[in-house]
C-alpha positions as CSV (number, residue, x, y, z in Angstrom):
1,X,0.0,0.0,0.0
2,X,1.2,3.5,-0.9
3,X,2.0,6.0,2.0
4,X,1.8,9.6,1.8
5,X,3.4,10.5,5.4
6,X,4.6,14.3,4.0
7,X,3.1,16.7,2.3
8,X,4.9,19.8,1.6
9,X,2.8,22.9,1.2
10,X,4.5,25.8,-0.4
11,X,3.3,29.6,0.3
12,X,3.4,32.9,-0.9
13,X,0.9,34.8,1.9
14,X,-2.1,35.0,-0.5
15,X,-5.7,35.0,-0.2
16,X,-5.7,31.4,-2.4
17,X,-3.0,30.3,0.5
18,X,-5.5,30.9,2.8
19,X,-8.0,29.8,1.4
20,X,-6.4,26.4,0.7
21,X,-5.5,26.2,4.2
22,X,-8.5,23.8,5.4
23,X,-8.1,21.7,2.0
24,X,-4.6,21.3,3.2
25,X,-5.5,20.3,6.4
26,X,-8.4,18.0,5.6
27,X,-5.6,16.1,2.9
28,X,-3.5,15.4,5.9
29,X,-6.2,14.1,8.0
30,X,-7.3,11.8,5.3
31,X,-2.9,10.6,4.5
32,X,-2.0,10.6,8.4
33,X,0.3,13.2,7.2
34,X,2.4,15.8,8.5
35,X,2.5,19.2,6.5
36,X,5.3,21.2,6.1
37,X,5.1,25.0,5.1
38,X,7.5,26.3,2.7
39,X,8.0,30.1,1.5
40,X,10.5,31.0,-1.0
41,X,12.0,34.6,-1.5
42,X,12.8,35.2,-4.8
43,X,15.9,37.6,-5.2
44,X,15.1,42.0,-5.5
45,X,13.7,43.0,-8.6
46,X,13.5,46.6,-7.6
47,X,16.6,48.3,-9.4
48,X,15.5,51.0,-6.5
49,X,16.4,49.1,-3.4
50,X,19.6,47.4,-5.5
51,X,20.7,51.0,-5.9
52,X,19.7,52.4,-2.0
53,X,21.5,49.3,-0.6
54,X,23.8,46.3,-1.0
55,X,22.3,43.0,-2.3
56,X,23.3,41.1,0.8
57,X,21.8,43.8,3.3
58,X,18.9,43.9,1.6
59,X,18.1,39.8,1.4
60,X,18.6,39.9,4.9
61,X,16.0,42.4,5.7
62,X,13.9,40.8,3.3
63,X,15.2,37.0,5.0
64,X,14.0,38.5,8.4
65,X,10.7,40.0,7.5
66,X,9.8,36.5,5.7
67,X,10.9,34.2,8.4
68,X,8.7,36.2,11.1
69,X,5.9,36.1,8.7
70,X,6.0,32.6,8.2
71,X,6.2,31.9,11.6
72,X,2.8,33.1,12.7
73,X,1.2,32.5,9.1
74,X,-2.2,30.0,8.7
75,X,-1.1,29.4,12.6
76,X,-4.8,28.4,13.7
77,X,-4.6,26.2,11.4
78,X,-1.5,24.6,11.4
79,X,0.5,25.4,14.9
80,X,3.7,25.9,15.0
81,X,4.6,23.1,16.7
82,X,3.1,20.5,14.6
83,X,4.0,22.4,11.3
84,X,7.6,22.7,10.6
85,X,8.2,26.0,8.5
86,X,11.1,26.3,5.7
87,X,12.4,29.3,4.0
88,X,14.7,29.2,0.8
89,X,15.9,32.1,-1.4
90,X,15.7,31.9,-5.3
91,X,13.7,31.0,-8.3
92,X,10.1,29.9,-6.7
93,X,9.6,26.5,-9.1
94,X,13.0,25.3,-8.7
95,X,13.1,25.8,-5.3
96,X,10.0,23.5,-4.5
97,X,10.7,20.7,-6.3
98,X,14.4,20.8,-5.0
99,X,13.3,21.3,-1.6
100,X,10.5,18.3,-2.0
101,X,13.1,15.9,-3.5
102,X,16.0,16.5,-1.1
103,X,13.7,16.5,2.1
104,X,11.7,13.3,0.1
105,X,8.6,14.5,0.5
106,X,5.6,12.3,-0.8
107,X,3.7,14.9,-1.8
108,X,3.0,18.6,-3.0
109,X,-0.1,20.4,-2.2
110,X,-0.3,23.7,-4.6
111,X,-2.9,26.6,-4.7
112,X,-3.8,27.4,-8.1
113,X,-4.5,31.6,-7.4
114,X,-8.4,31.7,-8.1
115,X,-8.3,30.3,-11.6
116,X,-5.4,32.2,-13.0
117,X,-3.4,29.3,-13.1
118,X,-6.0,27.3,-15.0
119,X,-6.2,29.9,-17.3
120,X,-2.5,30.5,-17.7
121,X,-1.4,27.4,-17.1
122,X,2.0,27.6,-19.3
123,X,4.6,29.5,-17.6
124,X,3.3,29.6,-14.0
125,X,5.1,28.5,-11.1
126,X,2.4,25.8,-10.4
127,X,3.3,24.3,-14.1
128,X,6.7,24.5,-13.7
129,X,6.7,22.8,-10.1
130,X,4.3,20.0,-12.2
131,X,7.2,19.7,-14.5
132,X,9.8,19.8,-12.0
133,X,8.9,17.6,-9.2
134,X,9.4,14.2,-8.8
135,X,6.3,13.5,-5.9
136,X,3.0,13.5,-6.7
137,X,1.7,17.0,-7.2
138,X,-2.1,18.2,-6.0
139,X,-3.8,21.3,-7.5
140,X,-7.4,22.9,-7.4
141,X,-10.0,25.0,-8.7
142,X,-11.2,27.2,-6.4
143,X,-12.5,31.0,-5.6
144,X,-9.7,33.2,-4.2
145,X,-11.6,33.1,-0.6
146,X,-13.6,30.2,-0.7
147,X,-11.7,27.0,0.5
148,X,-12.0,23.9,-2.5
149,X,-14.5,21.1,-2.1
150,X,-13.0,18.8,0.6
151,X,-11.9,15.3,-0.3
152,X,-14.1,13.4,2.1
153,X,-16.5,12.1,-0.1
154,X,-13.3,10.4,-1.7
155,X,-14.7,9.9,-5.6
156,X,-12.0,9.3,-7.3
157,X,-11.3,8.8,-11.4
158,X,-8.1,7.7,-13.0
159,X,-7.5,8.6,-16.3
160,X,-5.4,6.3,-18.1
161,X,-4.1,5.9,-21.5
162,X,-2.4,2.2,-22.7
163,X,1.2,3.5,-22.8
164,X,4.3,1.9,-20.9
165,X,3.5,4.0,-17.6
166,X,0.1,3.2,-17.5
167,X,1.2,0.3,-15.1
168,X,2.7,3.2,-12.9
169,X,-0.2,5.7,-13.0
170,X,-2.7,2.8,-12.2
171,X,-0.5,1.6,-9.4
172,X,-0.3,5.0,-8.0
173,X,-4.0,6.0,-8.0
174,X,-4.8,2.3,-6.6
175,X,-2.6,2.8,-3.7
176,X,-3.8,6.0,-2.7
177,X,-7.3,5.0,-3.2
178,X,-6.7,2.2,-0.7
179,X,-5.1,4.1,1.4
180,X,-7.6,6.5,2.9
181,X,-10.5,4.2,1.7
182,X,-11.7,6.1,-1.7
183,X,-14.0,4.4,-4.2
184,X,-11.7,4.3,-7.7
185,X,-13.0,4.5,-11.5
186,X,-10.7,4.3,-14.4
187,X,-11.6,6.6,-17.2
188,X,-10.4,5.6,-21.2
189,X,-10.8,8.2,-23.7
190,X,-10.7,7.4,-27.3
191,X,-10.4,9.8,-30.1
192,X,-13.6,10.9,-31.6
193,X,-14.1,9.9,-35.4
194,X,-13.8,12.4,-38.4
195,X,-16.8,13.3,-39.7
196,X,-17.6,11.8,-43.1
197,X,-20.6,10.2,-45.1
198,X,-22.6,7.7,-43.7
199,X,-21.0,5.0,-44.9
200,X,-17.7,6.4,-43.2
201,X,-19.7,6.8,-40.3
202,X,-21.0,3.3,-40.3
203,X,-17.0,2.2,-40.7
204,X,-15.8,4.2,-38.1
205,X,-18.1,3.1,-35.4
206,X,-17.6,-0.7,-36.0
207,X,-13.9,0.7,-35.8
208,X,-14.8,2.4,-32.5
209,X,-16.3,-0.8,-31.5
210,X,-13.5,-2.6,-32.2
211,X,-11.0,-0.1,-30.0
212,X,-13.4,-0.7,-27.0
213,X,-13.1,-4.2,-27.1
214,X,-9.5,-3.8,-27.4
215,X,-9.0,-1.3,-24.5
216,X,-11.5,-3.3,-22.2
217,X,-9.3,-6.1,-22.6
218,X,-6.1,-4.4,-22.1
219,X,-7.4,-1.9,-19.1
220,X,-8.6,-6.0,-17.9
221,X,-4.8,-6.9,-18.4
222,X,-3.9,-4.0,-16.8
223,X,-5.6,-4.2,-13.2
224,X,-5.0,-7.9,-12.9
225,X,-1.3,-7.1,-13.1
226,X,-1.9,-4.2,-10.6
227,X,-4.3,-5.6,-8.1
228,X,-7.4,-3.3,-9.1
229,X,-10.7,-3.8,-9.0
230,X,-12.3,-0.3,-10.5
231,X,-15.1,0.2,-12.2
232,X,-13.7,1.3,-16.1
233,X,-15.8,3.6,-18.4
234,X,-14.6,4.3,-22.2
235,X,-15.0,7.6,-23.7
236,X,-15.2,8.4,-27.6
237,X,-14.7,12.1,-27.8
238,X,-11.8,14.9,-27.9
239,X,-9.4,13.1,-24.7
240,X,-9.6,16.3,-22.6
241,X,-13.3,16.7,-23.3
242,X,-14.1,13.3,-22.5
243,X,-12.0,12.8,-19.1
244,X,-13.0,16.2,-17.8
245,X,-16.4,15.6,-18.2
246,X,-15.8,11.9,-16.6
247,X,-15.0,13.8,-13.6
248,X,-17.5,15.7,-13.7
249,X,-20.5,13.7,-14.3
250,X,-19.1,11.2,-11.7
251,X,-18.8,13.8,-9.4
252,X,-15.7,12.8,-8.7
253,X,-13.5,14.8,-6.1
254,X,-10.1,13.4,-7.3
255,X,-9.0,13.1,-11.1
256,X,-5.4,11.4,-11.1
257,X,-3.4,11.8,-14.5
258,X,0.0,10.6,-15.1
259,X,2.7,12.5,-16.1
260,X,6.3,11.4,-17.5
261,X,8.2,9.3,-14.7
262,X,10.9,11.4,-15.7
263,X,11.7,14.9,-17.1
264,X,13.0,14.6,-20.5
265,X,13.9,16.9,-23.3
266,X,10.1,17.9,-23.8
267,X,9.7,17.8,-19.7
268,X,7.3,15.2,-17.8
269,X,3.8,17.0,-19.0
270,X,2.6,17.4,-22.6
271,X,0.2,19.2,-23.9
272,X,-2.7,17.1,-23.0
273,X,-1.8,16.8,-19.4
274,X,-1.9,20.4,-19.3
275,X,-4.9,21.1,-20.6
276,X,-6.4,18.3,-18.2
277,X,-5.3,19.9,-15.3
278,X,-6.3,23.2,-16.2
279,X,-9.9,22.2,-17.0
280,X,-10.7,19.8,-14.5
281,X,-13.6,20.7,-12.2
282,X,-12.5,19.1,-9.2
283,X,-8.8,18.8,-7.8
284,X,-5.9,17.0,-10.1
285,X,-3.7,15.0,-9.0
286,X,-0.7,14.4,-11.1
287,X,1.3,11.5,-10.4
């Protein structure tokens, strides 16, 4: 059975921070895990400050101001005792997924800033951290003040493809699922069919027919070899389309999606996996 005993939480002092605070909290609960809040200072931007003082006086300042801030920040929620605090200084992205991989942390728990993220999911620190890490990495949908639907209904849907890491993905959602109790659905998308004349039409639906046979019997295959026992439903539609609206007709409070087990020359997501994340209407988990 998969653990998740750590869960880092990084922080920049926002409203969506606080707002994810009880998710945070309730995600822990549900692991038996112990959070850990991070906060990184990026370096001066301000050519201003640069020019009024010296870089090193002024990252101290800056070092002190943070550390007291993190100190008593979210402290109702997660004391200071319980809740170990880190602060690092540099490039925000780089700096999580460094800090969760040398610390080996099991998981990262990431705000998505009311929806801006979703929107502009390329570039963001959230994306890059998705691309970065080497844990499992949680994100939401929620309103900037409003904390996200908890997880205690425990829905969860698994979208899976029939690559080489599908194995992995499967494996990973299983566990977890097992692990605080969740009920598990796999989700297969296949590509929707040109448009054409009828008689195309005719063909490509015994084709389509013939695909859904095939990926019963493989996704069959698949969770014999893994040990699962979900429900599986096959899509034919746009992939993104199809698994987003999965999750959201099964009401589901989870969607795991796998990325790369390893960042290449294109990184671990691709452009599907993006877009996934960005539309799903309940929180991602990218594994």
């Amino acid at each position: 059975m998969m653990r998740i005993q750590n869960i880092l939480f990084p922080v920049d002092f926002s409203t969506s921070c606080d707002a994810m605070a009880l998710f945070v909290k309730r995600a822990a609960s549900m692991f038996a895990a112990k959070v850990t809040m991070l906060f990184v200072l990026e370096p001066p931007m301000s050519g201003f400050e640069l020019l009024a003082r010296p870089l090193p006086g002024v990252l101290e300042d800056r070092k002190a101001l943070a550390c007291a801030k993190l100190e008593s920040y979210l402290a109702a929620e997660f004391p200071q005792q319980q809740t170990p605090r880190l602060l690092a200084v540099g490039e925000a992205a780089a700096q999580i997924a460094r800090i969760a991989r040398e610390h080996g942390f099991d998981m990262i728990i990431m705000p998505t800033h009311c929806g801006v993220f979703r929107r502009t999911l390329l570039g963001s620190t959230t994306a890059k951290v998705l691309n970065d890490a080497d844990c499992p990495v949680m994100t939401t949908q929620h309103a900037e003040a409003i904390s996200p639907r908890p997880l205690d209904h425990r829905e969860w849907v698994c979208a899976i493809g029939l690559s080489s890491d599908s194995e992995r993905v499967l494996r990973s959602a299983a566990g977890f699922a097992e692990a605080v109790h969740a009920h598990l659905s796999i989700i297969h998308a296949i590509p929707a069919p040109r448009c054409g004349t009828p008689t195309q039409l005719d063909l490509d639906e015994r084709v389509r027919s013939t695909e859904k046979q095939e990926a019963c019997q493989r996704l069959s295959e698949l969770q014999r070899v893994v040990g699962s026992h979900a429900e599986v439903e096959i899509a034919v539609g746009p992939v993104k389309d199809a698994l987003t609206e999965a999750a959201r007709r099964l009401q589901a409070d989870l969607l795991v999606i796998g990325r790369s087990s390893r960042p290449g020359v294109q990184g671990r997501l691709r452009d599907l996996t993006y877009a996934v994340v960005r539309d799903a209407p309940c929180p991602a988990l990218s594994v």
